[in-house]
Backbone bond lengths (Angstrom), bond angles and torsions (degrees), N, CA, C in turn:
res aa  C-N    CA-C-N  psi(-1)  N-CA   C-N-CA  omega(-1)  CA-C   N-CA-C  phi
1 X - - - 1.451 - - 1.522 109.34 -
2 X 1.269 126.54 135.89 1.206 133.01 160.88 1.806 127.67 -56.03
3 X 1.138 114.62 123.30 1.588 126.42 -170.17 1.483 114.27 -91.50
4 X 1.208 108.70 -16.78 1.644 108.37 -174.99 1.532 108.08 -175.41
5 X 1.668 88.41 167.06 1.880 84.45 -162.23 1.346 101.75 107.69
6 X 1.416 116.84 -173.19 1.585 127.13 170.04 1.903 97.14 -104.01
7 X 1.731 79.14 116.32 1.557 105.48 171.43 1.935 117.01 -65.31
8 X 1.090 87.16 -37.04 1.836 89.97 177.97 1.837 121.17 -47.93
9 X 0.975 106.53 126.02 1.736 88.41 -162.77 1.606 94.23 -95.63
10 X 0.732 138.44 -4.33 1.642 126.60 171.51 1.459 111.45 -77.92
11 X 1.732 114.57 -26.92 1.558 115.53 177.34 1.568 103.99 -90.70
12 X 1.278 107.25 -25.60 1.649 108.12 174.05 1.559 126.12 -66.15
13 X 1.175 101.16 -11.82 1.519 128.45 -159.82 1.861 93.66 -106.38
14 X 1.277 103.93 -77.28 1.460 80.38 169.49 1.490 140.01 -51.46
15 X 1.340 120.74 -33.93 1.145 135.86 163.72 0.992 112.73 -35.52
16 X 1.358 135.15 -68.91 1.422 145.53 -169.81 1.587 106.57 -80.40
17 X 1.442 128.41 5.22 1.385 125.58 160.56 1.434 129.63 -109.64
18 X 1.583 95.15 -10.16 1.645 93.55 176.63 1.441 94.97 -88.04
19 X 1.414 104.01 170.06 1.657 146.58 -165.15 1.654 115.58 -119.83
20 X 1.050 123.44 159.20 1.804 132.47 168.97 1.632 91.66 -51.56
21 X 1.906 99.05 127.81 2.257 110.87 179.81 0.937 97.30 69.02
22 X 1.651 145.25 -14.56 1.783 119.03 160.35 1.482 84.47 -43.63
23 X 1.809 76.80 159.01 1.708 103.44 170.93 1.840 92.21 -142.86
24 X 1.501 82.36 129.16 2.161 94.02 153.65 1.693 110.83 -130.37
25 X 1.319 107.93 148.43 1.356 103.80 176.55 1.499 104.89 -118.57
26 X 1.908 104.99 153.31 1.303 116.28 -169.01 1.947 89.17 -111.37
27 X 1.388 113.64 108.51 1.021 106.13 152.79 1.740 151.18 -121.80
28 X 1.216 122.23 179.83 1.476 90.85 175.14 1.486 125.47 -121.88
29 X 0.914 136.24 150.42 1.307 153.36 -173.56 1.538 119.54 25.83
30 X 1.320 105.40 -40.26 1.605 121.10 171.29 1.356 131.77 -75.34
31 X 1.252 107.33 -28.74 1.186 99.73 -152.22 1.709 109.40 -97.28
32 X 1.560 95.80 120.59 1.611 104.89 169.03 1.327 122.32 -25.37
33 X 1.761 140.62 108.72 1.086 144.66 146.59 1.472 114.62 -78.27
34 X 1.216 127.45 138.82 1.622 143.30 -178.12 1.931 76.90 -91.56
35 X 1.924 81.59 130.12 1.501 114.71 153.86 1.803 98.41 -30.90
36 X 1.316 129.24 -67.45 1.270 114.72 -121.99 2.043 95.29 -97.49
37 X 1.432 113.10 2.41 1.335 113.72 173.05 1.280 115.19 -102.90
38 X 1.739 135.95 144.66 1.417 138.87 -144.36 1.618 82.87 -72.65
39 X 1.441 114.67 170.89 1.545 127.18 163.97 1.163 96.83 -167.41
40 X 1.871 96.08 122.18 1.210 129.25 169.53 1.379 114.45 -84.05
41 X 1.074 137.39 101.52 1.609 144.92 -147.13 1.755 91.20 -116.29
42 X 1.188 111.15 112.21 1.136 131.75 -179.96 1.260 137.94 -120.69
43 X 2.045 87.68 -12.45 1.496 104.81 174.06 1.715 128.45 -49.03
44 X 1.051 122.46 168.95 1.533 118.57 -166.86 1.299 97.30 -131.21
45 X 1.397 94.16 -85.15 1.760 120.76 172.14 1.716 109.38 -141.88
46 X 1.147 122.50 171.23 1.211 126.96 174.94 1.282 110.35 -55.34
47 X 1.346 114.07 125.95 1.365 145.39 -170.95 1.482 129.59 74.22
48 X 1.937 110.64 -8.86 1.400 103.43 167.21 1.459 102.32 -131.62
49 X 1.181 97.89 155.56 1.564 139.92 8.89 1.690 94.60 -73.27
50 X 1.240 104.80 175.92 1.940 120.59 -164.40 1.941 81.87 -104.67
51 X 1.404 102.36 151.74 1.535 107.87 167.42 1.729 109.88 -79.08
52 X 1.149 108.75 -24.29 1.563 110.87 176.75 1.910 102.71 -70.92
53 X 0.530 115.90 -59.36 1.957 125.28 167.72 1.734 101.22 -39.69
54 X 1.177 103.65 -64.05 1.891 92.50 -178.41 1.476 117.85 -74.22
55 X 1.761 106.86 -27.84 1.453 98.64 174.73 1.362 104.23 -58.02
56 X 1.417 126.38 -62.70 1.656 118.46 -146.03 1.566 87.61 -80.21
57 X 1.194 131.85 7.15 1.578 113.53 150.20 1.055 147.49 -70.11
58 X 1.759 91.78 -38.53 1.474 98.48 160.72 1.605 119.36 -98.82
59 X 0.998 115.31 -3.78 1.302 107.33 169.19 1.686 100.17 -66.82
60 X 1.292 117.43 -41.79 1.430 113.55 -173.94 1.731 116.16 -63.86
61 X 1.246 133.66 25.18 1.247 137.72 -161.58 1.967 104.67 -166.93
62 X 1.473 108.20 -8.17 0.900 112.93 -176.45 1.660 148.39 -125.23
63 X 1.267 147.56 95.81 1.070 136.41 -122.08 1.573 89.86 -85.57
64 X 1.397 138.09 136.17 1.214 125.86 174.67 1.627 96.24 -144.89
65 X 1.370 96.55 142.27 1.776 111.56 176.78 1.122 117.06 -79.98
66 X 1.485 112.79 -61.28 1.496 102.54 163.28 1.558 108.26 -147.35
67 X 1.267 122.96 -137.60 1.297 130.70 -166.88 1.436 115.97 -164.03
68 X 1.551 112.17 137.46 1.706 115.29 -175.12 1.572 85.17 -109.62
69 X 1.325 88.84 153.08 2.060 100.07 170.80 1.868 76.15 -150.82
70 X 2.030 74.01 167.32 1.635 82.73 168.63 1.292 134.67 -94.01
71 X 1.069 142.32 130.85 1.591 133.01 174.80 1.286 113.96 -12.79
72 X 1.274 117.09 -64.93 1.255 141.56 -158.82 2.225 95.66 -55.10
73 X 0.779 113.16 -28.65 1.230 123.96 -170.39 1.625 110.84 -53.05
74 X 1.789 106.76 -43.00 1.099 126.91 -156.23 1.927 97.64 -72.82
75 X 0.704 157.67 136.71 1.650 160.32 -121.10 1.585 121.38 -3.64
76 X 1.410 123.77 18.28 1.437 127.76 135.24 1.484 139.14 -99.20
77 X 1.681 103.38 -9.81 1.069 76.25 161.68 2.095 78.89 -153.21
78 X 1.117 101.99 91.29 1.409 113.42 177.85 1.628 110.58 -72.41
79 X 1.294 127.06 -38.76 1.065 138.88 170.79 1.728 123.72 -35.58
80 X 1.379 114.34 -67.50 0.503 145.55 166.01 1.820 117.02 -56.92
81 X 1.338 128.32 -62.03 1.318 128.72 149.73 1.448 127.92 -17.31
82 X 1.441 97.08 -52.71 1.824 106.08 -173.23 1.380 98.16 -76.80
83 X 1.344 127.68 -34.27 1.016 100.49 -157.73 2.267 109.45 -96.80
84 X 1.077 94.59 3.50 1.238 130.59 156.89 1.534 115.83 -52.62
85 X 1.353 95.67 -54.42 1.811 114.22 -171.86 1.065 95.59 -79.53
86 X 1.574 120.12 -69.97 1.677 123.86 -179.75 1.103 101.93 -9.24
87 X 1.872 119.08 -84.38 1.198 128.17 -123.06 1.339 112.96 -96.44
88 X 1.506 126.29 4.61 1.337 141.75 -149.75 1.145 118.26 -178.22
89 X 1.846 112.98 49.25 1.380 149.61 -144.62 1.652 83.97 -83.38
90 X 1.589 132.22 -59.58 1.047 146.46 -162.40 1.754 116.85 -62.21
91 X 1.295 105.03 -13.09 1.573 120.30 171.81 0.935 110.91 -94.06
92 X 1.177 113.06 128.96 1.849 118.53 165.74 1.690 119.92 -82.15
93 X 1.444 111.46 132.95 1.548 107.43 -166.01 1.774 100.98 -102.25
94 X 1.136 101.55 144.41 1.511 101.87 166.62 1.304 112.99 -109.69
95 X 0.970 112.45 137.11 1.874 110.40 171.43 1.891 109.89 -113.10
96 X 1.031 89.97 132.02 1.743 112.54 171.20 1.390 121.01 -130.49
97 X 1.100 112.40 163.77 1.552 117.84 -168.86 1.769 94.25 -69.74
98 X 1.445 115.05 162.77 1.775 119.35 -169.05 1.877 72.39 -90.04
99 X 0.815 154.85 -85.02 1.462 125.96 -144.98 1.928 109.42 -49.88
100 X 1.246 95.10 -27.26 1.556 105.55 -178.96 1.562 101.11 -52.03
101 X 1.374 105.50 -86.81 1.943 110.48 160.52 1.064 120.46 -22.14
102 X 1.515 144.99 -29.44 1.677 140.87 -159.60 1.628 94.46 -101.28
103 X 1.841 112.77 -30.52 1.490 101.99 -171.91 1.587 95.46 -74.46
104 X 1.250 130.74 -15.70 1.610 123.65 -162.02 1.357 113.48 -76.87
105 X 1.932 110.04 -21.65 1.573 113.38 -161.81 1.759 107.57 -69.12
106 X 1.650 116.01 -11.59 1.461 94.76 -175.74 1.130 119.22 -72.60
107 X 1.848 105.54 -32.11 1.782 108.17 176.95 1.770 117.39 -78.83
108 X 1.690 100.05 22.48 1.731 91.70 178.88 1.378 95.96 -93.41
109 X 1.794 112.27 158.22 1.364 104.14 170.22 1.382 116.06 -64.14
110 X 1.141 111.73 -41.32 1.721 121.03 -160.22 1.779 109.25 -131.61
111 X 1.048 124.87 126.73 1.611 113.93 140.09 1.021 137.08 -94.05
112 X 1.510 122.64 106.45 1.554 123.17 169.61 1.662 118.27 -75.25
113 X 1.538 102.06 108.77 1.507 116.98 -173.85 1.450 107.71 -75.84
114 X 1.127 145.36 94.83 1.524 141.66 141.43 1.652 142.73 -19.94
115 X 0.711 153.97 -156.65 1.719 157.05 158.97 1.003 86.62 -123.41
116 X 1.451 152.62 27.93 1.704 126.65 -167.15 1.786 97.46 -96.49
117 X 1.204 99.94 131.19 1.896 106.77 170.30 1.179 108.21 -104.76
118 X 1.495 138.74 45.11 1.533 129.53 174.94 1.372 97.23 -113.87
119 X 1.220 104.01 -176.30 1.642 108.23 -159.44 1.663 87.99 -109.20
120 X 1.670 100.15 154.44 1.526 90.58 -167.65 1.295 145.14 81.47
121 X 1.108 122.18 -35.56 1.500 121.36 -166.57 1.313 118.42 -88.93
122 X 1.294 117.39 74.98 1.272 118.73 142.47 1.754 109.35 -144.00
123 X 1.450 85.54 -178.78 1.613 101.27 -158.66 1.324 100.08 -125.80
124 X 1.510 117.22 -179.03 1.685 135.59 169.22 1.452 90.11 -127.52
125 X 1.370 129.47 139.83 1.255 134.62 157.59 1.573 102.83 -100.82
126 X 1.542 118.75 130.14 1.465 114.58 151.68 1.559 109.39 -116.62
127 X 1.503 75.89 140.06 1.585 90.54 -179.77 1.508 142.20 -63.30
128 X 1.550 134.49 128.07 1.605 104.43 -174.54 1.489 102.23 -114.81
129 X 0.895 114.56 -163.95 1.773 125.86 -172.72 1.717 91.96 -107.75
130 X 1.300 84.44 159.76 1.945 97.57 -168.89 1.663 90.17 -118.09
131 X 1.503 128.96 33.01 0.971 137.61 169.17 1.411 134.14 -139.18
C-alpha cells in the first residue's frame, strides 16, 4: 500500500502519465465536464472535499508551470484567489474568460471534480518538467 503522496489511484494514475503542457483541471461542483474527458468525481457533498484541499494536494505531488483561472474569479471569488497567489507565488497565473477555461477542458487529461460551491474555482494545471 502506498504511505504518502495522493492515495487515490485514478489521480495517481494520471499523474504519473502526463508529460511537460499536459493539462488537468481541478474543478468544483459546477463546472460542465464533456463526456469524452476522464472525471475524477470526488464530490461528497457540498463543499467537500474543498478545491483548496485537492489543489495543494496535487500541487504537492505535482510539477506544474503555471496555471489558468478564470477572469471572472477576480471580485467573486477574491478569497480564494489571494490565497492562491499567496501560496504559489512562484507560478505564473493566466486568466481567461470562464467560457475561455470550459473550451480548454477537452484537451485536459483528467478532471478532478471537487464539492467546492464557490463561484469560480477552478483551475487548468500545465505541466512542467522536474528537469
Amino acid at each position: 500500500m502506498k504511505k504518502s503522496g495522493i492515495l487515490n489511484r485514478e489521480i495517481a494514475a494520471v499523474l504519473a502519465r502526463i508529460g511537460h503542457t499536459d493539462t488537468i483541471v481541478i474543478a468544483d461542483c459546477g463546472l460542465p465536464i464533456s463526456e469524452d474527458v476522464q472525471c475524477i468525481d470526488l464530490s461528497i457533498s457540498l463543499g467537500t472535499p474543498s478545491f483548496w484541499s485537492v489543489l495543494q494536494a496535487i500541487l504537492d505531488d505535482m510539477e506544474v508551470e503555471s496555471l489558468t483561472m478564470a477572469t471572472e474569479v477576480k471580485g467573486e471569488n477574491d478569497g480564494l484567489l489571494e490565497k492562491v497567489k499567496s501560496s504559489y507565488r512562484n507560478i505564473p497565473i493566466e486568466y481567461v474568460s470562464h467560457e475561455d477555461l470550459k473550451a480548454a477542458i477537452p484537451r485536459a487529461k483528467a478532471v478532478i471534480r471537487t464539492g467546492e460551491a464557490t463561484p469560480y474555482a477552478n483551475v487548468v494545471l500545465h505541466a512542467g518538467v522536474i528537469f
